[in-house]
N, CA, C and O of each residue as an XYZ file, in Angstrom:
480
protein
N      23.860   -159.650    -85.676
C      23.701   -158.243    -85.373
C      24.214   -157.433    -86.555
O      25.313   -157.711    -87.033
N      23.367   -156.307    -87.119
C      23.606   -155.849    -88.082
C      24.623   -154.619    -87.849
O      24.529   -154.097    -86.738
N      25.672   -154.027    -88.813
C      26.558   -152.903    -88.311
C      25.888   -151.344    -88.502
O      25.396   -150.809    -89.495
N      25.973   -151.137    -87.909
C      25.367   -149.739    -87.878
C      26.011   -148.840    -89.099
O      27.220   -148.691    -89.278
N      24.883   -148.228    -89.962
C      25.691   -147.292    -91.035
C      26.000   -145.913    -90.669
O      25.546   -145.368    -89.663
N      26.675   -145.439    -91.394
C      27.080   -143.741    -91.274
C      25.961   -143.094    -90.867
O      24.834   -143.344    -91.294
N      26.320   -141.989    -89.777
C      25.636   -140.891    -89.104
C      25.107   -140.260    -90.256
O      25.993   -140.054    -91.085
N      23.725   -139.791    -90.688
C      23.528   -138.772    -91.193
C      22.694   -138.045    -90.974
O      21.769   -138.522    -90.317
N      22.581   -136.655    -91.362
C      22.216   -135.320    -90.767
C      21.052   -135.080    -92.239
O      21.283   -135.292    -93.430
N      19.857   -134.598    -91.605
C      18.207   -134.385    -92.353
C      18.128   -133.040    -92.268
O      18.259   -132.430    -91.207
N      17.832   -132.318    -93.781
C      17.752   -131.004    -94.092
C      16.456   -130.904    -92.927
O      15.772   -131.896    -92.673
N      16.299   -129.989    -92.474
C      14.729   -129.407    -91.889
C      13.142   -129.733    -93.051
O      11.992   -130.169    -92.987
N      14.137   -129.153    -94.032
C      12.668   -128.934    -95.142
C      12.306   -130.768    -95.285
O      11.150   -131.173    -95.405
N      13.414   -131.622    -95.247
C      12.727   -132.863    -95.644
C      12.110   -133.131    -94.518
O      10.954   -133.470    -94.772
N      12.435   -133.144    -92.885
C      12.047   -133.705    -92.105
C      10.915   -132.738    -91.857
O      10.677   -132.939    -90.665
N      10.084   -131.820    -92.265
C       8.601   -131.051    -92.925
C       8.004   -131.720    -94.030
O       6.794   -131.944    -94.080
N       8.634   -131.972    -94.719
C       7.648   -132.546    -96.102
C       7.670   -133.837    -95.961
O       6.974   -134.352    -96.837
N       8.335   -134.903    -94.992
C       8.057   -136.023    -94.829
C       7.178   -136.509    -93.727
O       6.628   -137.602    -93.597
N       7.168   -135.458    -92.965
C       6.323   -135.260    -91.877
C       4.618   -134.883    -92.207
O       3.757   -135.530    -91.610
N       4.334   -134.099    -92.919
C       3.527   -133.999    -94.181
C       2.755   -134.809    -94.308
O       1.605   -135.088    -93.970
N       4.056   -135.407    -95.210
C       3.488   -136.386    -96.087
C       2.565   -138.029    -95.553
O       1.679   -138.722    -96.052
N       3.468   -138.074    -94.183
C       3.031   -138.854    -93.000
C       1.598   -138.592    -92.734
O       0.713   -139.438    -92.613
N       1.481   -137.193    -92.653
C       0.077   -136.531    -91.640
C      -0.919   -136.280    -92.875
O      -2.009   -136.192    -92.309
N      -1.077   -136.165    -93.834
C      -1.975   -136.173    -94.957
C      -2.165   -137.786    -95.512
O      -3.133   -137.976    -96.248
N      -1.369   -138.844    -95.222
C      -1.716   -139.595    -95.503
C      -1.037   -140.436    -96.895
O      -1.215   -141.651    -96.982
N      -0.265   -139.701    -97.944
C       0.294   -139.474    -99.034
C       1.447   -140.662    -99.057
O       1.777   -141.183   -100.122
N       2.173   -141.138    -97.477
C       2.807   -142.446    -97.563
C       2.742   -142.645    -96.067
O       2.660   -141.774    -95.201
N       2.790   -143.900    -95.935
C       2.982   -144.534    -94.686
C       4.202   -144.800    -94.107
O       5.237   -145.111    -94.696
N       3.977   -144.622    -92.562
C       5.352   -144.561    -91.723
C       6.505   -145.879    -92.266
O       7.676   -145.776    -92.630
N       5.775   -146.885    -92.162
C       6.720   -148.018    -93.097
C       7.548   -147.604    -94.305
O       8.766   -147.590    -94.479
N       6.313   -147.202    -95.249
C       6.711   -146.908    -96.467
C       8.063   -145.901    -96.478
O       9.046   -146.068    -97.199
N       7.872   -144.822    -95.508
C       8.898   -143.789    -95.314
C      10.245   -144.338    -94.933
O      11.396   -144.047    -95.258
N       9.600   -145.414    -93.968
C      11.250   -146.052    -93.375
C      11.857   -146.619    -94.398
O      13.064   -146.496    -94.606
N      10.959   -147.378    -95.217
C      11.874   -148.218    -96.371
C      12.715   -147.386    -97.338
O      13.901   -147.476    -97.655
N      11.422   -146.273    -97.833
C      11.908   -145.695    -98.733
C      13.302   -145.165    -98.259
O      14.323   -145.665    -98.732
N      13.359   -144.178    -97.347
C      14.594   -143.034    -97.119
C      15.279   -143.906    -96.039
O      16.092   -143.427    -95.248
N      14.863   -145.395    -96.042
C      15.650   -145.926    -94.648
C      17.015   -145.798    -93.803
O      18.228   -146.005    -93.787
N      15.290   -145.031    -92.739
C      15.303   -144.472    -91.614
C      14.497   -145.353    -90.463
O      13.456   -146.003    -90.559
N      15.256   -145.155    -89.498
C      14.261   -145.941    -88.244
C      13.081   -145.133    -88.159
O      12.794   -143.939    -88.234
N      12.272   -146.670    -87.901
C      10.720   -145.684    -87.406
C      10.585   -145.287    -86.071
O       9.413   -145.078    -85.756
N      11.493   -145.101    -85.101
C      11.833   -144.178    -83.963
C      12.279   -142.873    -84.655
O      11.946   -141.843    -84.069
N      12.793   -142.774    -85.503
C      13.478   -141.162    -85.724
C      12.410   -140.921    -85.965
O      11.845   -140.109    -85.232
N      11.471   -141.679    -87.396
C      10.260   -140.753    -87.858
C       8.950   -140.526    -86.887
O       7.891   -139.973    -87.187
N       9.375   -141.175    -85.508
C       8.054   -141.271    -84.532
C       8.573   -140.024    -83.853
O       7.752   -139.140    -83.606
N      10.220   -139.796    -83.422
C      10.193   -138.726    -83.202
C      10.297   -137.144    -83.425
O      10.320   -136.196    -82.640
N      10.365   -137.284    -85.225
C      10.348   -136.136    -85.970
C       8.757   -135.893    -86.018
O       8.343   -134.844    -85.524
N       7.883   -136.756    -86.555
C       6.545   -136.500    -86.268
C       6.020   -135.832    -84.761
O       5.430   -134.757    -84.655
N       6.262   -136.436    -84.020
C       6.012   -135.849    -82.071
C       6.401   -134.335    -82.484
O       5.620   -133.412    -82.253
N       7.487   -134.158    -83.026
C       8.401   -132.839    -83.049
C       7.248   -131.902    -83.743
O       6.613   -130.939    -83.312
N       7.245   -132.724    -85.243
C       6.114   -131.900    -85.617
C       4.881   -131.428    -85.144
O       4.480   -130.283    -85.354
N       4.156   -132.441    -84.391
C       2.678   -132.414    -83.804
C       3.021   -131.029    -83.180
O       2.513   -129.976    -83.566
N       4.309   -131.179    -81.764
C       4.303   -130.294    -81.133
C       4.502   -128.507    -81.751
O       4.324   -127.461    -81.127
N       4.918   -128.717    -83.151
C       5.439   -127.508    -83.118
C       6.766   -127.269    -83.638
O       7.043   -126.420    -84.484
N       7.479   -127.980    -83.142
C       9.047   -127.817    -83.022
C       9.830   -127.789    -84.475
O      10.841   -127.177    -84.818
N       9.370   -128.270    -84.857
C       9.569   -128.069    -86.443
C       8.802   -127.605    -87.458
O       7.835   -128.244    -87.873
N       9.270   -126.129    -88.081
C       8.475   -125.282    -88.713
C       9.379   -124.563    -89.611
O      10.604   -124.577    -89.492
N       8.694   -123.901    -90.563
C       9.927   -123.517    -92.166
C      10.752   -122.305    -91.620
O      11.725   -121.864    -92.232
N      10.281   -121.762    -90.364
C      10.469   -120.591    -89.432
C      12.028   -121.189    -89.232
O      12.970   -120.786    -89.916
N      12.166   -122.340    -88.057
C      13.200   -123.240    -87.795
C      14.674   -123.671    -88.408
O      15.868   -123.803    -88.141
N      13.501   -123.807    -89.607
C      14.249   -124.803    -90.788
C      15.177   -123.824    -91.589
O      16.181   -124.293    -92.127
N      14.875   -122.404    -91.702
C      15.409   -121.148    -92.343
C      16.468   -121.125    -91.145
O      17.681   -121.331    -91.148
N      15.755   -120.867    -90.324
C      17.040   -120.269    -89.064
C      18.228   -121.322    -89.337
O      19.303   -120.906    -89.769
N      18.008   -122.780    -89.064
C      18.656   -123.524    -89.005
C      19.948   -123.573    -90.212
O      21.118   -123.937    -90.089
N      19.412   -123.196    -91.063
C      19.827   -122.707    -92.459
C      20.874   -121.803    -92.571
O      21.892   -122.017    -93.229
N      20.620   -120.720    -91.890
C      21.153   -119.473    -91.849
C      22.559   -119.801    -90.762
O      23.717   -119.524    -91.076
N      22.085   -120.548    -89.230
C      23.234   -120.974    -88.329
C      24.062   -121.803    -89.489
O      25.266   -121.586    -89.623
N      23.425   -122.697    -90.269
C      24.963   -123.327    -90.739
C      25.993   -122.685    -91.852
O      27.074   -123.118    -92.250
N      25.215   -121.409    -92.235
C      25.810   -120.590    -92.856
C      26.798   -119.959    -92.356
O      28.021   -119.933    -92.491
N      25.965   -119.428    -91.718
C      27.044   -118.959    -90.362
C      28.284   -119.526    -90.085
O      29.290   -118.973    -90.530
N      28.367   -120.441    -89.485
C      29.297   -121.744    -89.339
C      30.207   -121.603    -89.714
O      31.276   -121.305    -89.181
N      29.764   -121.910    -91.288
C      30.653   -122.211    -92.539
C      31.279   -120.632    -92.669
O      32.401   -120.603    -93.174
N      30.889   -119.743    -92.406
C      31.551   -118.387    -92.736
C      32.019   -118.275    -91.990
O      32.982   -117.704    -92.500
N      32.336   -118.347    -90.598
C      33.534   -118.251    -89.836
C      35.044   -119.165    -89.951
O      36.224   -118.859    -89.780
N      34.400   -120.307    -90.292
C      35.355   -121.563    -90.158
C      36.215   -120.549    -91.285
O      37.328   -120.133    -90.961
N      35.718   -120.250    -92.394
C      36.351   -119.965    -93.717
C      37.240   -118.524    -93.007
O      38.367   -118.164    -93.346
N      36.416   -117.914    -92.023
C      37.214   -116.452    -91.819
C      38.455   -116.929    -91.243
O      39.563   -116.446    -91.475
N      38.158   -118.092    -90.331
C      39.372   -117.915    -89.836
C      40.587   -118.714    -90.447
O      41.738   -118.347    -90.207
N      40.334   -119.748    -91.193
C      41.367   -119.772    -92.228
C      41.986   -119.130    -93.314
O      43.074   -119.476    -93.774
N      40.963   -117.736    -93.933
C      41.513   -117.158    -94.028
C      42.477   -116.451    -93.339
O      43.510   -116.263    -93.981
N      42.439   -115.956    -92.099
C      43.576   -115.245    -91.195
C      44.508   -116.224    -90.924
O      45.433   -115.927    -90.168
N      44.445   -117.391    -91.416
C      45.887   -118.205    -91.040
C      46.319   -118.140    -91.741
O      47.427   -117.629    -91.577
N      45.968   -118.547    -93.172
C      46.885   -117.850    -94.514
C      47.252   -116.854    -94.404
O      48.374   -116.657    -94.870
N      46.533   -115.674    -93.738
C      47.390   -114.628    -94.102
C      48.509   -114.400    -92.948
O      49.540   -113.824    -93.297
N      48.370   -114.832    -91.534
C      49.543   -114.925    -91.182
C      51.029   -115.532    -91.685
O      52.188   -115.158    -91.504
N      50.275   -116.915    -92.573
C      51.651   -117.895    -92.952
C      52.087   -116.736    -94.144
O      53.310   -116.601    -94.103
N      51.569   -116.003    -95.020
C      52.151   -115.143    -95.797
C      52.896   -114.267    -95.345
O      54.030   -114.091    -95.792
N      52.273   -113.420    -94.174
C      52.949   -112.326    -93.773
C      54.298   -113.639    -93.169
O      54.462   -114.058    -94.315
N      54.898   -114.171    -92.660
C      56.092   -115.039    -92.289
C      56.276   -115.541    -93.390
O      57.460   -115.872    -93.323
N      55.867   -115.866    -94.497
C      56.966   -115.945    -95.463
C      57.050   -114.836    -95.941
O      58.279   -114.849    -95.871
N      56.770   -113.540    -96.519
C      57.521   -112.500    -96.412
C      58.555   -112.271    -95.514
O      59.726   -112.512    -95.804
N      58.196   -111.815    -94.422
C      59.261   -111.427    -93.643
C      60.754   -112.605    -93.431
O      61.850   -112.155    -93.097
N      60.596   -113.633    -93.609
C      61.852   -114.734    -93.614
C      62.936   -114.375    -94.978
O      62.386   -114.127    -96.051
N      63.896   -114.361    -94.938
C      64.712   -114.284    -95.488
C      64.579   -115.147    -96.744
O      63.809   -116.069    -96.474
N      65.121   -115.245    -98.320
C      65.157   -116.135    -99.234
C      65.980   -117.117    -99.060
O      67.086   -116.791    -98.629
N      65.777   -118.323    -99.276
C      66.987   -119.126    -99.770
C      67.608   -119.333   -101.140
O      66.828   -119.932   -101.881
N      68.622   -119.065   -101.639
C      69.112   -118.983   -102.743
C      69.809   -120.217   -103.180
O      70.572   -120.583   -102.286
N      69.840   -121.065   -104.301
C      70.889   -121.867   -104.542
C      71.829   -121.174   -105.729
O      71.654   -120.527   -106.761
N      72.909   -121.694   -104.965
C      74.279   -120.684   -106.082
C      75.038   -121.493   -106.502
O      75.291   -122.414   -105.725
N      75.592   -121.508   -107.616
C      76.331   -122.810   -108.270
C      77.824   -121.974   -108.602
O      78.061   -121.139   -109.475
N      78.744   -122.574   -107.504
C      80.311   -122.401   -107.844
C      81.019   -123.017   -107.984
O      81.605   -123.503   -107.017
N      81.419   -123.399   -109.529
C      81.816   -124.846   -109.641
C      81.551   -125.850   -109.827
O      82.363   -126.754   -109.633
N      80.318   -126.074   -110.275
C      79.458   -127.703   -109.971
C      79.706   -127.581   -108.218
O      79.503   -128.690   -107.722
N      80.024   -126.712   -107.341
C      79.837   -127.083   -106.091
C      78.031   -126.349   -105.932
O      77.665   -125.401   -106.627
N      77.090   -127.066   -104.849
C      76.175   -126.059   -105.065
C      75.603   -125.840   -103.443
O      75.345   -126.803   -102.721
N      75.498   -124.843   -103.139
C      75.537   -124.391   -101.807
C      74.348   -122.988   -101.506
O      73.991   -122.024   -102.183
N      74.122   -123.335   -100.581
C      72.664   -122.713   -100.005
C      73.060   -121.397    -99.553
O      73.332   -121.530    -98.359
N      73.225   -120.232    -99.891
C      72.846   -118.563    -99.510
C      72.179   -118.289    -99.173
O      71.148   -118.886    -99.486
N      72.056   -117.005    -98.105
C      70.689   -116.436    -97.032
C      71.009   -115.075    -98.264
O      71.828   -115.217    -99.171
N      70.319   -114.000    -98.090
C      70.116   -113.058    -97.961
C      70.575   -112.083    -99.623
O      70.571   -112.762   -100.650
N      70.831   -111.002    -99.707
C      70.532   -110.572   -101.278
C      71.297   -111.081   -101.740
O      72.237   -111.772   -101.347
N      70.705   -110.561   -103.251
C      72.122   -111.595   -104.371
C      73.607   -110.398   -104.237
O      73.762   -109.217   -103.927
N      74.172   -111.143   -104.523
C      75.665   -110.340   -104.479
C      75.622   -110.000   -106.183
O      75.175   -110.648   -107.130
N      76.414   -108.462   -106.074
C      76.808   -108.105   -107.399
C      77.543   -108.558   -108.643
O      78.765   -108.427   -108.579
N      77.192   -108.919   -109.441
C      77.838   -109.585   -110.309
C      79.932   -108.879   -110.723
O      80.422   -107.752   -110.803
N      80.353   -109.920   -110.826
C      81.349   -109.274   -110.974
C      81.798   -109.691   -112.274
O      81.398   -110.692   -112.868
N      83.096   -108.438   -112.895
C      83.609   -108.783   -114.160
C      84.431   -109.963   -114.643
O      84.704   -110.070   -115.838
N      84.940   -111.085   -113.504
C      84.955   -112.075   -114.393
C      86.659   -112.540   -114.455
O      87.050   -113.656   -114.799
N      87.622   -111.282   -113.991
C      88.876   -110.683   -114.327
C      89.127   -109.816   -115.496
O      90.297   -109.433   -115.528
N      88.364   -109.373   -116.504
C      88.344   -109.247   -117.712
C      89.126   -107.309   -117.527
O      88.710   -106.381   -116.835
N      90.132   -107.364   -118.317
C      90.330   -105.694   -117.607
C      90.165   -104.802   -119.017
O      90.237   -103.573   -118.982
């Protein structure tokens, strides 16, 4: 038993111009399977699709446009998560490292004023 390969997903325009190419005669259903191998059930039922209709450059645009779509939301809304994680790191306080002594120890909040040192 052979393992089944990776799922993959057919632009519209190919599954039209291979459909086509089927119905003019230009390659044979075999030939198609070998070439782009594909089962000749998908191409029996992208052809049906075609006969009926169901696939048209009308479709294939729309289809086009939804995954645009898609992709422009997915992106909107990661943008708004970045910008939440920004707005919270703004608003969080800094962490500072301060060195007193070779001791070195973690500070919240503004820097403190420098002082003179004892020097009078």
């Amino acid at each position: 038993m052979s393992s089944r390969g990776p799922y993959r997903r057919h632009a519209p325009e190919f599954k039209i111009q291979l459909c086509q190419d089927i119905r003019s005669g230009a390659i044979g259903r075999r030939d198609a399977a070998r070439r782009y191998t594909l089962s000749t059930n998908l191409i029996q039922l992208w052809l049906t699709q075609y006969d009926r209709g169901e696939l048209s450059t009308e479709e294939a645009e729309a289809s086009v446009i939804a995954e645009y779509e898609a992709k422009i939301a997915a992106l909107e809304r990661k943008v708004g998560q970045l910008t939440m994680e920004l707005d919270l790191v703004k608003k969080t306080p800094r962490l500072r490292l301060v060195s007193d002594n070779e001791n070195l120890s973690i500070v919240t909040g503004p820097k403190p004023a420098p002082s003179d040192g004892g020097a009078k």
